[in-house]
C-alpha positions as CSV (number, residue, x, y, z in Angstrom):
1,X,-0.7,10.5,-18.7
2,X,-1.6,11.3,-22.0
3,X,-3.2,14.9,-21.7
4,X,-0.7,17.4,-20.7
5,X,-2.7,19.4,-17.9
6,X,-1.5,22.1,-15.4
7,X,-4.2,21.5,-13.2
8,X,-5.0,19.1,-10.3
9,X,-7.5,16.3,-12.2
10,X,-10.4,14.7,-10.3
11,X,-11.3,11.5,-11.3
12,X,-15.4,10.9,-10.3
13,X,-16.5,7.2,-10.0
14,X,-20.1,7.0,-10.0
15,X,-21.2,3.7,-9.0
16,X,-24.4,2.7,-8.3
17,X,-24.0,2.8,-4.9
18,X,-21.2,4.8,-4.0
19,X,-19.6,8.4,-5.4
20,X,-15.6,8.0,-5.5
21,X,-13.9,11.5,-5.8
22,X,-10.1,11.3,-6.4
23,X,-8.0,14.4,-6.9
24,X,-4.4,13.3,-8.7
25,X,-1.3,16.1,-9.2
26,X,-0.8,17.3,-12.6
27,X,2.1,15.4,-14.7
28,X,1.5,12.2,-11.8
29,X,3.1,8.6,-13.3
30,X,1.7,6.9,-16.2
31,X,1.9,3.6,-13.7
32,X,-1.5,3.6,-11.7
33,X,-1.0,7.1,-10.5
34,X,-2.5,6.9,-6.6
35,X,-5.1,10.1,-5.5
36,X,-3.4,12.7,-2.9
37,X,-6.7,13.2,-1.7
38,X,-9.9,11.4,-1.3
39,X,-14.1,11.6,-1.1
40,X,-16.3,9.1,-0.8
41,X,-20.2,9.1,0.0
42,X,-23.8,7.7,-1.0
43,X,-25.6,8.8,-4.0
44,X,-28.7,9.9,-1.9
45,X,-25.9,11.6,0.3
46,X,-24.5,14.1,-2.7
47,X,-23.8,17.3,-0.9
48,X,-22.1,20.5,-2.8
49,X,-20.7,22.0,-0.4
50,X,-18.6,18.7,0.5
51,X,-17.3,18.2,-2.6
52,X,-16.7,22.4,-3.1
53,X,-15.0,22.3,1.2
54,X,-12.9,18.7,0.2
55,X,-11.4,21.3,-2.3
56,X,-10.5,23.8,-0.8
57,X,-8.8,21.8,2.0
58,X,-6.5,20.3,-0.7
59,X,-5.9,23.5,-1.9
60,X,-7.3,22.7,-5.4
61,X,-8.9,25.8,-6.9
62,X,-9.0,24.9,-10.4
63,X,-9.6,21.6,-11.0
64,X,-10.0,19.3,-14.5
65,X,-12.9,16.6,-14.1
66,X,-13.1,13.6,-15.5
67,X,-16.1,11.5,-15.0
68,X,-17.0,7.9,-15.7
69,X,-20.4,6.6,-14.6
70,X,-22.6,3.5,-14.3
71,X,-25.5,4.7,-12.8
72,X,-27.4,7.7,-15.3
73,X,-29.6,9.9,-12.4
74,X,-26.5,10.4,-9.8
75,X,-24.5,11.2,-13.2
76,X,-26.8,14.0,-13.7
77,X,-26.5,15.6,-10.9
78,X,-23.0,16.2,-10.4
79,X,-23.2,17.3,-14.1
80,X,-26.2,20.2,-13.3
81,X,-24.1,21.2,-10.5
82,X,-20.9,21.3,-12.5
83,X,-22.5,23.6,-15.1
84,X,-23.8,25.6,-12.7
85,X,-21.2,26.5,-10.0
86,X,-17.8,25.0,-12.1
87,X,-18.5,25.5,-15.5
88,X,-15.5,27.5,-16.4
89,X,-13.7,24.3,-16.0
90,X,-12.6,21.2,-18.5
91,X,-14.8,18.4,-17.9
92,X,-15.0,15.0,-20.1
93,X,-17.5,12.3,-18.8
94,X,-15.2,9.1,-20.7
95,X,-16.6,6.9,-23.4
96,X,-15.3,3.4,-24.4
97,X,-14.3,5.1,-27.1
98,X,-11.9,8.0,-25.1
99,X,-9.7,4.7,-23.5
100,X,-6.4,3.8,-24.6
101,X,-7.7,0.1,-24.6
102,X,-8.8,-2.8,-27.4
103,X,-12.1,-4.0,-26.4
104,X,-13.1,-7.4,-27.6
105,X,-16.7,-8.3,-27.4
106,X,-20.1,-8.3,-28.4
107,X,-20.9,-4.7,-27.9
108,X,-18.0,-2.6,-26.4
109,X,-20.4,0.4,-25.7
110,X,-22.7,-1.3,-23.6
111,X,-19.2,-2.9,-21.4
112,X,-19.7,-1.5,-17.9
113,X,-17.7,1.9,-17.9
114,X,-15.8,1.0,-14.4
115,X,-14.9,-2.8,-15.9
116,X,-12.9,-0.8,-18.9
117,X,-11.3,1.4,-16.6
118,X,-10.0,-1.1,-14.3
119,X,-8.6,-2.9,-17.3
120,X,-6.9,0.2,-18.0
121,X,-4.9,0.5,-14.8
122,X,-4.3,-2.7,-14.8
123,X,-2.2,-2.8,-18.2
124,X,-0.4,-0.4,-16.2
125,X,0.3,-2.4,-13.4
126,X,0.1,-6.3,-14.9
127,X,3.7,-8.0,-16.0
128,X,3.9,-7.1,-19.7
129,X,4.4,-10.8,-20.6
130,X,1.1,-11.9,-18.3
131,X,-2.8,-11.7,-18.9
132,X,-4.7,-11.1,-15.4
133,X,-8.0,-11.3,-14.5
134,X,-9.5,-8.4,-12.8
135,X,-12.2,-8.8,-10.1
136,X,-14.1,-6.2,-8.8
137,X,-16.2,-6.6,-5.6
138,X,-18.9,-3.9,-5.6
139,X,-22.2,-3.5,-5.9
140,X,-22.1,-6.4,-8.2
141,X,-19.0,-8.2,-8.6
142,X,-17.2,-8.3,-12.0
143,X,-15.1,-11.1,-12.9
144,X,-13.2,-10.2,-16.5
145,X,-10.3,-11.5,-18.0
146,X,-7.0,-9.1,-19.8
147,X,-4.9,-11.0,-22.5
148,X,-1.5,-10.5,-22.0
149,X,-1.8,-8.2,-24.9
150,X,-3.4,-5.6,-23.0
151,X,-6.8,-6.4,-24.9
152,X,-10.2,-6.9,-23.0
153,X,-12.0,-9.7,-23.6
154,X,-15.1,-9.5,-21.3
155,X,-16.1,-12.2,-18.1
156,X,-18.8,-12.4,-15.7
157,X,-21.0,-10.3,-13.4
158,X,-23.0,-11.2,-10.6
159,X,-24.8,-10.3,-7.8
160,X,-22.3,-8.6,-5.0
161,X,-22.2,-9.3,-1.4
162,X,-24.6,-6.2,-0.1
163,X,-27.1,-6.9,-3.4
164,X,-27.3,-11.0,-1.8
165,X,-27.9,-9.7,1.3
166,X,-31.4,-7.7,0.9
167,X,-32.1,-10.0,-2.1
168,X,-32.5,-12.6,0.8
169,X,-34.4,-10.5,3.2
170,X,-36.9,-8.9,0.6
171,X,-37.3,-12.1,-1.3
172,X,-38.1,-14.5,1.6
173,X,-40.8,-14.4,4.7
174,X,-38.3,-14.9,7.8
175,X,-34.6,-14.3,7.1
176,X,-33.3,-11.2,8.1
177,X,-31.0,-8.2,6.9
178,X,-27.5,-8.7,8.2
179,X,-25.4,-5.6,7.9
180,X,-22.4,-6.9,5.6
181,X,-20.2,-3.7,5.9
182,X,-17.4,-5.2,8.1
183,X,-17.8,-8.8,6.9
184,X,-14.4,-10.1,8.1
185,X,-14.2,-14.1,6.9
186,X,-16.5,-15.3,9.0
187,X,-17.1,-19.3,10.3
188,X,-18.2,-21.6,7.3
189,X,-20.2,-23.3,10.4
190,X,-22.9,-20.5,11.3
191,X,-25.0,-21.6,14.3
192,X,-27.7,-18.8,13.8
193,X,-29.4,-17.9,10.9
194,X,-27.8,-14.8,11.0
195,X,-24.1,-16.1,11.3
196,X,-25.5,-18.8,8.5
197,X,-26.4,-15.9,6.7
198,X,-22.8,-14.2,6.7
199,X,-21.1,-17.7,6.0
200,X,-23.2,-17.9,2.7
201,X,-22.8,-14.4,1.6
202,X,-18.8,-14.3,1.9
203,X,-18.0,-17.6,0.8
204,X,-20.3,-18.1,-1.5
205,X,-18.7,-15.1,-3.1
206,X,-15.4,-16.8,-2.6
207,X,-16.2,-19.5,-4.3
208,X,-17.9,-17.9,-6.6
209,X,-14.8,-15.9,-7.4
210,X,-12.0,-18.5,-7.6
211,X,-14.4,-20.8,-9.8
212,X,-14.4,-17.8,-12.1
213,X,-10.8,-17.1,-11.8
214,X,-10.2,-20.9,-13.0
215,X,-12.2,-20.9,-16.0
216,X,-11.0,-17.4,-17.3
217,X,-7.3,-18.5,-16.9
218,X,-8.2,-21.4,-19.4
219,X,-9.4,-19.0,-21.9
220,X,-5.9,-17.3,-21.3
221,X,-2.5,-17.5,-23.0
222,X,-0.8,-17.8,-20.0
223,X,-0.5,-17.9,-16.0
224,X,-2.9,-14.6,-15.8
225,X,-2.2,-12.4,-12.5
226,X,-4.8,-11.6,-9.8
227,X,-5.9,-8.1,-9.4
228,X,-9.0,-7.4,-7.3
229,X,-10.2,-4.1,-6.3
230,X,-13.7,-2.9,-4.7
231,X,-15.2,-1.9,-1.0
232,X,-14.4,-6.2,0.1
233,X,-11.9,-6.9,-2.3
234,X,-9.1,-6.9,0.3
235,X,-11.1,-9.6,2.4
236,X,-11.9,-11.3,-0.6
237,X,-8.6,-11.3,-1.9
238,X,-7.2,-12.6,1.3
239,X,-9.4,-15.5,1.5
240,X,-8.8,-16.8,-2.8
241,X,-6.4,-18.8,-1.0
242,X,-4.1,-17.6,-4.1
243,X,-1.4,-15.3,-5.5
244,X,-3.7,-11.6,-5.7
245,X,-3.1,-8.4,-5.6
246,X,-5.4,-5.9,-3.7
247,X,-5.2,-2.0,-5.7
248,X,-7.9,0.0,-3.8
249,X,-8.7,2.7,-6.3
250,X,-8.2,1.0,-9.7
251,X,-11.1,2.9,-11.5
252,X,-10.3,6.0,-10.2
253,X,-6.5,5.5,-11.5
254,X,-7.7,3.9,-14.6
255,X,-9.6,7.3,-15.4
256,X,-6.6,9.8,-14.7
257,X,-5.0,6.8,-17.4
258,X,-7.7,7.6,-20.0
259,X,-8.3,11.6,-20.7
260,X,-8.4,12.3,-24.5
261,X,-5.7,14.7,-25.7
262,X,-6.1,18.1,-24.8
């Protein structure tokens, strides 16, 4: 890392429609460091008490927090509560500005905090010789390309999986919500609407996917490598029909990769 700390660091992802709490040993590898300990819930579901017990139970008294965040109200929040029960200790919420990264595009402030940070941990992890394209299936899914000289160079978002699914229930008169939480690669062929439903959602994003993977890699100076991360990634990663590797908590390493000197 490039902050010498003595205490435990949690790294906060604050999505838009999940909070990702991962708490990483002092002095862990520079190479996509992986969280001892885990917490995971809804924004509507922030509880104080969880986060303070989750603590405790990892025997992490003092703690150094560093936050990145896409979604502003949830953000403020955790930050009241910080100043208010934990403000004795050192808190950064990360800037494009804090990461060791070379941002290419338009307007590198306005880049999705979590798409940086993956970028980040995926220098860490990509063949030094090798772009990659990083995918990222959340609430939207993030399709972005890495040069194989570490340097960002931006991609393509669109709608994820869960955001299709009400999109298609609220926008239309008969079709109904279908839960996509366990959505497992399911028959092209649905013979319901609901099954038809599921069929869309997955392979469409699929499809989606690898169509983007193709046209990135020809913007590329080289054979880029596959790294997808997110709450479907593993399913979607399995079903590219290509050479991809899953990393589960690629933001959350990316973060404990970024903290500004002490």
């Amino acid at each position: 890392m490039n902050a010498a700390l003595s205490e435990p660091i949690v790294a906060v992802d604050v999505g838009n429609s999940r909070f990702k709490l991962g708490l990483f040993d002092a002095g862990a590898s520079d190479c996509c460091p992986e969280p001892r300990s885990l917490l995971e819930f809804a924004p509507d579901g922030f509880d104080a008490r969880q986060i303070t017990d989750w603590l405790r139970e990892a025997g992490a008294e003092r703690v150094t927090w560093r936050i990145a965040s896409v979604h502003r109200e949830s953000s403020r929040r955790l930050e009241a509560w910080l100043d208010d029960e934990r403000g004795g200790e050192r808190r950064t919420q990360l800037k494009h500005t804090d990461l060791p990264l070379s941002v290419d595009v338009e307007h590198p402030e306005r880049v999705g905090i979590d798409r940086l940070l993956a970028a980040v941990a995926v220098n860490a992890i990509r063949s030094p010789d090798r772009p990659a394209v990083v995918v990222d299936h959340g609430s939207a899914i993030t399709v972005d390309l890495v040069d194989a000289d570490g340097t960002f160079r931006g991609g393509a978002i669109l709608p994820g999986i869960g955001m299709s699914a009400h999109a298609l229930d609220r926008l239309t008169d008969q079709l109904p919500l279908v839960d996509v939480r366990d959505l497992n690669a399911p028959d092209a062929l649905g013979r319901s609407t609901e099954a038809a439903i599921r069929s869309g959602l997955f392979w469409g994003a699929v499809g989606a996917v690898g169509q983007l993977i193709d046209r990135l890699a020809e913007r590329a100076a080289g054979d880029p490598q596959v790294i997808v991360t997110g709450g479907a990634g593993q399913r979607i990663a399995e079903a590219l029909g290509r050479e991809s590797r899953f990393v589960a908590h690629l933001i959350l390493s990316g973060i404990t990769l970024s903290m500004p000197q002490a």
